[in-house]
Each structure stands twice: as structure tokens, then as C-alpha cells.
N, C-alpha and C positions, 0 to 999 in steps of 0.2 A: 362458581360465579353466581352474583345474584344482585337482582336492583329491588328498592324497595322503599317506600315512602315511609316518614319518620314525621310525624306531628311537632309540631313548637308550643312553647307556653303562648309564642301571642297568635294560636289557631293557627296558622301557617304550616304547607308543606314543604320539606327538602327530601328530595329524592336520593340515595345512597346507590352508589355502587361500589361491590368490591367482590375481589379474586383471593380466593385462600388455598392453599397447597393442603392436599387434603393429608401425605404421608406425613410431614412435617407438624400440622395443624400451624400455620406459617402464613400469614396474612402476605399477599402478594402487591396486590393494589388494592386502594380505597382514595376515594373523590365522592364529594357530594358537590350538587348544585341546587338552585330555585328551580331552575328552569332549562327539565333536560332537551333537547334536541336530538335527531339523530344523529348530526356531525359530531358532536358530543359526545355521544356514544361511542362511536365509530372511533375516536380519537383515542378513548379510553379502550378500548381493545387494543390498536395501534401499541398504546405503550405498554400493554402487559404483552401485550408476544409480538416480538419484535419479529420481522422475516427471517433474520440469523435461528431461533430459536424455535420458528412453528412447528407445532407438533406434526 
């Protein structure tokens, strides 16, 4: 898992996140926004591990 900010050509930041399967090398989830939040966040956890699936 990792979040991480990404420059634009007009100066502007988008914030990245995403989940990659490390055995695999198998990207799981990715979402970018302008403008993260924590419900945001919290949301994108939500849908890479669902309750059926948490480790």
C-alpha cells in the first residue's frame, strides 16, 4: 500500500493511492484525488478489503 503526491504540468498536486499484491506484482487498487480526506481514505481501504476478506 502506498499514498503519494504526483506533481502536474500546470504546478498542481494529485495525491495517489494504491494496493499492489506483492506475490503476484498485481496492482489491487488505485484512485487518485485533488483533494484527499480522511473519509476518503477510509473509503478506499473499505474497498480493497472488504470484511468477507480481511486478513
Amino acid at each position: 500500500m502506498d499514498f503519494f503526491a504526483a506533481p502536474t504540468i500546470a504546478f498542481g498536486v494529485l495525491y495517489c493511492f494504491f494496493v499492489i499484491r506483492h506475490d503476484r506484482r498485481r496492482i489491487l487498487h488505485f484512485e487518485v484525488t485533488k483533494h484527499p480526506t480522511s473519509s476518503w481514505i477510509i473509503q478506499q481501504l473499505r474497498e480493497v478489503f472488504p470484511i468477507e476478506s480481511a486478513p
